[in-house]
C-alpha positions as CSV (number, residue, x, y, z in Angstrom):
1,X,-9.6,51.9,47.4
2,X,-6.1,51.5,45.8
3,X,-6.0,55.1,43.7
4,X,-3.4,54.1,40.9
5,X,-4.3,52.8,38.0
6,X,-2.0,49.8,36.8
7,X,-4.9,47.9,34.7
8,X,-6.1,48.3,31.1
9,X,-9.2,46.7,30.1
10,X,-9.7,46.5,26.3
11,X,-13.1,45.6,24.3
12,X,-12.1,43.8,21.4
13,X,-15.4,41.1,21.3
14,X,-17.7,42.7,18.2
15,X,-17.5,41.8,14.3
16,X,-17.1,45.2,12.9
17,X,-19.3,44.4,10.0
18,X,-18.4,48.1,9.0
19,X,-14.9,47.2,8.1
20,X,-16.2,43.9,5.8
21,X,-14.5,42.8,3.8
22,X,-11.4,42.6,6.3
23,X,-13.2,41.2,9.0
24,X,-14.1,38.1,7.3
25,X,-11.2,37.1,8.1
26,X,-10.2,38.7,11.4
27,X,-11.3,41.0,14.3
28,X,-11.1,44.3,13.8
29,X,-8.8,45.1,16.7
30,X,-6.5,42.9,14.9
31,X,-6.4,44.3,11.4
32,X,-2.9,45.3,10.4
33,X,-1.4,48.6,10.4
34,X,2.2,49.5,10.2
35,X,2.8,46.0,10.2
36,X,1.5,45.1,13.7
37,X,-2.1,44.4,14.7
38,X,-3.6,47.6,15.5
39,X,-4.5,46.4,19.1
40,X,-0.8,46.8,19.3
41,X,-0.4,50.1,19.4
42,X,-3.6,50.6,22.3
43,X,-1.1,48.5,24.2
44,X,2.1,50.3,23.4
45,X,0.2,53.4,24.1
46,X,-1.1,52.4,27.7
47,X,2.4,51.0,28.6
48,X,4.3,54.4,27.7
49,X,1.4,56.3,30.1
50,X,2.1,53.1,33.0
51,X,-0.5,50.9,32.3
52,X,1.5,47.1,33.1
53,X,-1.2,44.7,33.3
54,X,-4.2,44.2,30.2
55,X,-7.2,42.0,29.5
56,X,-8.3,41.8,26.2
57,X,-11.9,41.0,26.1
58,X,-12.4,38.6,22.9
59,X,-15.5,37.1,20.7
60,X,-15.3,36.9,17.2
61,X,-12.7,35.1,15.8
62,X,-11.3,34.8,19.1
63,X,-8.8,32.1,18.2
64,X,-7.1,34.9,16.1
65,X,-6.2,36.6,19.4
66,X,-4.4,33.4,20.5
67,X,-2.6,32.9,16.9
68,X,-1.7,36.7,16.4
69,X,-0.8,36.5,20.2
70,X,3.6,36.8,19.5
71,X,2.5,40.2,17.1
72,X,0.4,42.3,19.8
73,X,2.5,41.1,22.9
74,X,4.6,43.3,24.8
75,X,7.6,43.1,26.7
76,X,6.4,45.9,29.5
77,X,3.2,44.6,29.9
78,X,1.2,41.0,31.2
79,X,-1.4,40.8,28.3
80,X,-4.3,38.1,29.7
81,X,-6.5,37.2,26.4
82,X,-10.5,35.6,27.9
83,X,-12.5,34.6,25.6
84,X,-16.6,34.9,26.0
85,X,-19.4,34.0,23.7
86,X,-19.8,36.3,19.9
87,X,-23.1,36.9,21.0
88,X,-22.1,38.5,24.9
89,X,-22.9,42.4,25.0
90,X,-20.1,44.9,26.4
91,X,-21.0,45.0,29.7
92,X,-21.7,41.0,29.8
93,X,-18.0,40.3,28.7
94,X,-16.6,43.1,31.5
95,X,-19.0,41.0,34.3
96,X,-17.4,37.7,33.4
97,X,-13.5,39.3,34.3
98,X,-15.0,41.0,37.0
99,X,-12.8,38.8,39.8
100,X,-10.3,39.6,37.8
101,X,-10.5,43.4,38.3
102,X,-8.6,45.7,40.2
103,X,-9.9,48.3,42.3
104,X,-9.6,51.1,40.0
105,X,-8.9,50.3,36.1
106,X,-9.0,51.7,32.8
107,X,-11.4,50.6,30.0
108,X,-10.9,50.9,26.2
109,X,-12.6,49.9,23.1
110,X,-11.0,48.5,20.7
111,X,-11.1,50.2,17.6
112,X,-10.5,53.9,18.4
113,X,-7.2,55.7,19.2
114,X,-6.8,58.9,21.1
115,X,-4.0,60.8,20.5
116,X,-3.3,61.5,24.0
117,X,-0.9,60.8,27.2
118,X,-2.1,58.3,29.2
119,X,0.3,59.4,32.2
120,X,-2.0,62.5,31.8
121,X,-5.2,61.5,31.3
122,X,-4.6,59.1,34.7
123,X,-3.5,62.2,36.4
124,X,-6.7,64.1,35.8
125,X,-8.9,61.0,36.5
126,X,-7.0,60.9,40.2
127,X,-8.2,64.0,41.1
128,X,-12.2,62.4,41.6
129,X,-10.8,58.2,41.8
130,X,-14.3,57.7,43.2
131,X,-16.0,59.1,39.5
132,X,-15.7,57.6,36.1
133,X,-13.6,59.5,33.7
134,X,-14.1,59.5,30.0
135,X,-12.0,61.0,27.0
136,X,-14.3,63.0,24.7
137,X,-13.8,64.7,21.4
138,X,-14.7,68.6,21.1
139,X,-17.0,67.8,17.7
140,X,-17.2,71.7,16.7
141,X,-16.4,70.3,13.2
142,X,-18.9,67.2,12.9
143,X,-16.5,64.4,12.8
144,X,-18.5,62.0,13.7
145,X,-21.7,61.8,16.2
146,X,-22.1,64.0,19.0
147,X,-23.4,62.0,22.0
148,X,-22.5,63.6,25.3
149,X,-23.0,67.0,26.7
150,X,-21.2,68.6,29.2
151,X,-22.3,70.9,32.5
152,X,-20.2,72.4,35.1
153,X,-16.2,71.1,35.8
154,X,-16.9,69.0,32.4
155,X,-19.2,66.8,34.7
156,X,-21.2,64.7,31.7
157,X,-24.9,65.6,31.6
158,X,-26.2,63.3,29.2
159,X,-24.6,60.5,27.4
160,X,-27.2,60.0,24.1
161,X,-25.8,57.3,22.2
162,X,-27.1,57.1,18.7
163,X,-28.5,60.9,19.2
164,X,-28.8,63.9,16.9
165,X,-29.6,66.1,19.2
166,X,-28.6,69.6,18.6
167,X,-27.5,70.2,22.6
168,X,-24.8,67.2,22.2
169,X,-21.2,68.8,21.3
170,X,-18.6,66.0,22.1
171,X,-18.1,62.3,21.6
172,X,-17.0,59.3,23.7
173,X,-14.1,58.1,22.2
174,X,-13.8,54.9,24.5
175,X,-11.3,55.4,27.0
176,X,-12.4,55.4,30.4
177,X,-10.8,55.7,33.9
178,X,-13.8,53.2,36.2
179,X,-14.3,52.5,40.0
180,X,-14.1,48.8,40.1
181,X,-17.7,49.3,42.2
182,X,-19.8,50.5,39.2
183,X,-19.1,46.8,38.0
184,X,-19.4,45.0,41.1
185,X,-22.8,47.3,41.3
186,X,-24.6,46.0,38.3
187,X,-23.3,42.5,38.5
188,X,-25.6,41.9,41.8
189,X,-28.4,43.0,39.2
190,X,-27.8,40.3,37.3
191,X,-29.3,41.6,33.8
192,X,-28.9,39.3,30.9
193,X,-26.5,40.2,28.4
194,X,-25.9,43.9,30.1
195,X,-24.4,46.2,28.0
196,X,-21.7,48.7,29.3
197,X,-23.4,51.9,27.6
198,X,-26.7,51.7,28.5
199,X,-26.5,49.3,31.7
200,X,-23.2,50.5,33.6
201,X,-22.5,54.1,32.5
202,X,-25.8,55.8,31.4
203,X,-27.3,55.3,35.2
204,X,-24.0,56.6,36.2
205,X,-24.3,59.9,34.3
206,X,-27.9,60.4,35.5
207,X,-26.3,59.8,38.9
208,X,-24.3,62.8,37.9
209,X,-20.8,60.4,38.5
210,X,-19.0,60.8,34.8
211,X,-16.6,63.4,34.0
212,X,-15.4,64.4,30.9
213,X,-11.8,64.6,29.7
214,X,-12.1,66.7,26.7
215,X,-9.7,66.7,23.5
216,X,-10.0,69.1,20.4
217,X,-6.8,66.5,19.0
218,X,-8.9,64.1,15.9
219,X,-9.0,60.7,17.0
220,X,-8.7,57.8,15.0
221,X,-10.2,54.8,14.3
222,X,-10.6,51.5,12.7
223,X,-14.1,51.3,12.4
224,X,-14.8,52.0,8.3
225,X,-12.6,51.6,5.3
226,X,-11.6,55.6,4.9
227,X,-10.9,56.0,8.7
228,X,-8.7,52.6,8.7
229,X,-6.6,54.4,5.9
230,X,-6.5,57.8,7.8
231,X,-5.1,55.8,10.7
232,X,-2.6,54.0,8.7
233,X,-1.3,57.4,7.6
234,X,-1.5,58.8,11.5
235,X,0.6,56.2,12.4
236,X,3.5,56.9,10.0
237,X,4.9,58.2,13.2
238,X,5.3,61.8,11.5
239,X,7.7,63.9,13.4
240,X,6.2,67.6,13.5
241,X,7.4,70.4,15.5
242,X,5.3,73.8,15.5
243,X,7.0,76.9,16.1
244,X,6.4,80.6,16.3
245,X,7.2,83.4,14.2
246,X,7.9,86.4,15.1
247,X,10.6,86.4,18.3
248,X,11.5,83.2,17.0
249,X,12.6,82.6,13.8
250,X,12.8,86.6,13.0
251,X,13.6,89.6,14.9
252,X,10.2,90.7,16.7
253,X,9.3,94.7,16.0
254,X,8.4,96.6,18.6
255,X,5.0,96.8,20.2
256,X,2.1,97.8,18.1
257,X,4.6,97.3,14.7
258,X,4.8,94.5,12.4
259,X,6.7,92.5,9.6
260,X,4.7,94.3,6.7
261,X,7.2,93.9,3.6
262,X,10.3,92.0,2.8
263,X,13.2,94.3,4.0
264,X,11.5,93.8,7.3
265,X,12.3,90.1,8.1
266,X,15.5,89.7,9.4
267,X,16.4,85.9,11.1
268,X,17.3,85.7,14.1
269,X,20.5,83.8,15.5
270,X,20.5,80.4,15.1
271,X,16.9,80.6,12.9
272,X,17.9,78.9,9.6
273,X,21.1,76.2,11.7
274,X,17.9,74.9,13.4
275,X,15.7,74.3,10.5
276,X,18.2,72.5,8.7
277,X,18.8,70.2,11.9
278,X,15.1,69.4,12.3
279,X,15.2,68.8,8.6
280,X,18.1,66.8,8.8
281,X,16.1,64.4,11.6
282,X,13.3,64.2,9.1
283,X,10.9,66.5,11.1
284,X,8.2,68.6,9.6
285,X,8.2,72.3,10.3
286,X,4.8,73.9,11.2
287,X,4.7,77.7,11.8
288,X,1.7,78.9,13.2
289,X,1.5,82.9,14.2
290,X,-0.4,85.7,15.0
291,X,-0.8,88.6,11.7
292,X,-3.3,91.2,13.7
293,X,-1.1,93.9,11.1
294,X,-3.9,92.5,8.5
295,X,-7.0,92.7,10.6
296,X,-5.7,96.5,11.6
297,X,-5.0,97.3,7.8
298,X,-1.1,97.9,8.2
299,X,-0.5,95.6,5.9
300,X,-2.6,92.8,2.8
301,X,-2.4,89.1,2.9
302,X,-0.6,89.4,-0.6
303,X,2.2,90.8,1.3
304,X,2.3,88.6,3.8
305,X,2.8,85.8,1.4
306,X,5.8,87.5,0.1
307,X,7.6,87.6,3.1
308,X,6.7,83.6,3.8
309,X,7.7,82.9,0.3
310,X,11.4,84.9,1.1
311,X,11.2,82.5,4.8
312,X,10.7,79.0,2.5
313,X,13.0,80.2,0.3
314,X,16.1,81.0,2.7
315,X,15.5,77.5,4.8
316,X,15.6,75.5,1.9
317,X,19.1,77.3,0.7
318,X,20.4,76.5,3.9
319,X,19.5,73.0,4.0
320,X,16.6,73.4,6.0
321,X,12.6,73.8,4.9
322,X,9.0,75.4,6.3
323,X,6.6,72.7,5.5
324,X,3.3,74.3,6.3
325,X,2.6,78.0,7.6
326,X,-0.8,78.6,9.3
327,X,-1.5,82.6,10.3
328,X,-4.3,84.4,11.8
329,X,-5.2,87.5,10.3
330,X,-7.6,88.5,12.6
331,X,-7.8,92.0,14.8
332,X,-7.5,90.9,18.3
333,X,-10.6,92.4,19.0
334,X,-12.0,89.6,16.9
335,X,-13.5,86.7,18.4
336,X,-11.9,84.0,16.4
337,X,-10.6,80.6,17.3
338,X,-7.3,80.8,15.3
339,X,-5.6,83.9,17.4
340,X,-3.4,82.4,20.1
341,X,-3.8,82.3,22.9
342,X,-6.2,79.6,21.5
343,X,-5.0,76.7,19.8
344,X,-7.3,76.6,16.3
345,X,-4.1,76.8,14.4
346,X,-2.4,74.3,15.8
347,X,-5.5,72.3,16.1
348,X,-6.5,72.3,12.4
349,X,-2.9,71.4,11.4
350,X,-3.7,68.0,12.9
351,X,-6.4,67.2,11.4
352,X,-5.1,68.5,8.1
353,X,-1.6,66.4,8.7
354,X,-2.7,63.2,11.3
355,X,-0.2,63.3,13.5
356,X,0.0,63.4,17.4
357,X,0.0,65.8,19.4
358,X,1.0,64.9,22.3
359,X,4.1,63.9,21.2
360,X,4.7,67.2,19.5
361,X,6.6,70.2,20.7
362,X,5.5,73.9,20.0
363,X,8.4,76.5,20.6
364,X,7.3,79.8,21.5
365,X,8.3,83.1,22.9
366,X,5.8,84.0,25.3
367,X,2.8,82.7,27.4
368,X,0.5,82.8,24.7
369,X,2.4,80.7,22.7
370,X,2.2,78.2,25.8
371,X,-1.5,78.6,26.4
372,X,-2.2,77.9,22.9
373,X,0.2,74.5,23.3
374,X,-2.1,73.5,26.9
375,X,-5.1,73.7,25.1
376,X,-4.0,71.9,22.0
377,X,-2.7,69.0,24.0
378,X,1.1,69.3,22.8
379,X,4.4,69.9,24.6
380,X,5.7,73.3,24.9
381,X,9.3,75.0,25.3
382,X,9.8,78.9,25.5
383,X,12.3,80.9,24.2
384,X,13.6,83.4,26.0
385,X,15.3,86.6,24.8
386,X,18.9,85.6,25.2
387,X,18.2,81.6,24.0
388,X,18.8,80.1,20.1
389,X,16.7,78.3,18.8
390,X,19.2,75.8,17.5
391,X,19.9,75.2,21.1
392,X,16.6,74.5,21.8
393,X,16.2,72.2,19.1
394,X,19.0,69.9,19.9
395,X,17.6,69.4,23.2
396,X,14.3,68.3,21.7
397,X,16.1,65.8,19.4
């Protein structure tokens, strides 16, 4: 079996009576946003991670595909359109490629976005190339369906579509790293009008050969009215950078002291120069850090306040700005998800801004700050004692 994955496989066959009226008139993969079809960016996003070949698997409106064809295409990647009956199920279009498959391949639907690297995502699928990998959603805050639970190594223990059952945390988003065999497999069965759920992966997960590739990023999706406009906002192509606090953009106090007034914050070198360039290259600054000084009493949230207020304040008078500031007021003895090391902070300023993170940096001053940027899914640069943060930021730009 040949262990890299080169091929993307992309589901793009069903109405999407969801999204009517639009898709009276066109597929949904094909509805515009930014000015492209949005199976554009799918393929823009599988390119950037390696992908170089794609099948689009087409139904409805399939003659859109070949008219919209010069809008979609790509110059790093051989796009094949094949078109199959409206009425074929998802597993019944993937049979009639299945020649056409490569050993080891990835499979998208295609209405849904995962803000993810694909580079990444094949990287962790390499480690078991003889298991299907999926991308799910951590749904701790009811997004949308659960329909999978996980067991041990994130190995998937039951994949529920349609479900409300309590025990199912995350959802498939509909990416998926497959063995070429699982298709081969049910093809001898020779089911009518299989479908790739219930058919192809379900027995596979009873089998106990699906892992999970979890996200806590939002996805996004063109599947409804509101989530087509929340997508055309994520793909603005904001440009957000997090960064620490304290060590960062201020002097740190010592251990077991904090920043409890005013005439305690004092910028550190090279603090306010690297705002204003961010804000010069049109990103958006998000601080996110730690205030245990409130859970331990040292100090109120009104105070805190103050001292963010005097932070806005100084960027903006040097050219610079501070466009959102998340903080944990927790003790550390606390069991809360917004104290870094974990990444609640930084995970609830996505969903509050749409934006993604795996194309955003969080600068940091120690390993927390690092773990927190792992978990979260985003890039991560540390500064040391000695560095500037100006410095830093001119590398990133």
């Amino acid at each position: 079996m040949n262990t890299d994955i080169t091929q993307a496989v992309i589901l793009a066959g069903g109405k999407g009576s969801r999204l009517s009226p639009i898709t009276s008139n066109v597929p949904k993969p094909l509805v515009s946003v930014e000015g492209r079809p949005f199976i554009y960016q799918l393929i823009s996003q599988l390119v950037e991670g390696g992908i170089s070949k794609v099948i689009i698997l087409t139904g409805y409106l399939h003659e859109e595909f070949d008219r919209l064809y010069p809008f979609f295409s790509h110059p790093g990647c051989s796009i094949m359109l094949h078109h199959s009956p409206e009425n074929f199920n998802t597993g019944a279009r993937l049979i009639s490629v299945a020649d056409l498959l490569e050993d080891r391949f990835m499979l998208l639907y295609g209405d849904n976005y995962a803000p993810v690297s694909i580079s990444d995502v094949l990287k962790s699928a390499n480690k078991r190339p003889s298991k299907i990998h999926l991308i799910c959603y951590e749904n701790n805050d009811k997004y949308s369906n659960s329909n999978i639970s996980l067991g041990k190594n994130n190995r998937v223990k039951v994949y529920a579509k349609n479900s409300a059952k309590k025990y199912l945390t995350h959802v498939d988003i509909g990416y998926f790293c497959i063995p070429k065999l699982l298709i081969d497999l049910t093809k001898e069965k020779l089911k009518p009008n299989i479908s790739f759920e219930q058919d192809m992966l379900s027995p596979s997960v009873v089998k106990g050969e699906v892992y999970c590739i979890p996200i806590k990023s939002r996805y996004f999706t063109v599947g409804t009215m509101e989530r087509l406009n929340q997508m055309k906002i994520f793909l603005k192509n904001k440009k957000i950078i997090f960064l620490d606090r304290d060590g960062v953009l201020n002097r740190k106090m010592n251990t077991g002291e904090y920043v409890t007034k005013v005439s305690d914050f004092s910028w550190k070198k090279g603090s306010l120069e690297a705002l204003k360039i961010l804000k010069h290259n049109n990103y958006e600054v998000v601080v996110v850090t730690n205030q245990a000084g409130i859970g331990r009493g040292m100090m109120t949230e009104e105070e805190l306040v103050k001292i963010h207020h005097k932070m806005c304040h100084d960027a903006i008078i040097s050219g610079g700005e501070i466009n959102y500031i998340y903080y944990c007021p927790h003790h550390w003895d606390v069991d809360c998800e917004c104290r870094k090391p974990k990444p609640g902070m930084l995970i609830q300023a996505q969903k509050d801004i749409y934006f993604d993170m795996s194309k955003t940096y969080f600068i940091g001053d120690d390993e927390r700050d690092r773990e927190a940027a792992n978990s979260a899914g985003c890039k991560f640069r540390i500064l040391r004692k000695n560095d500037v943060l100006s410095d830093i930021v001119k590398s990133i730009i």
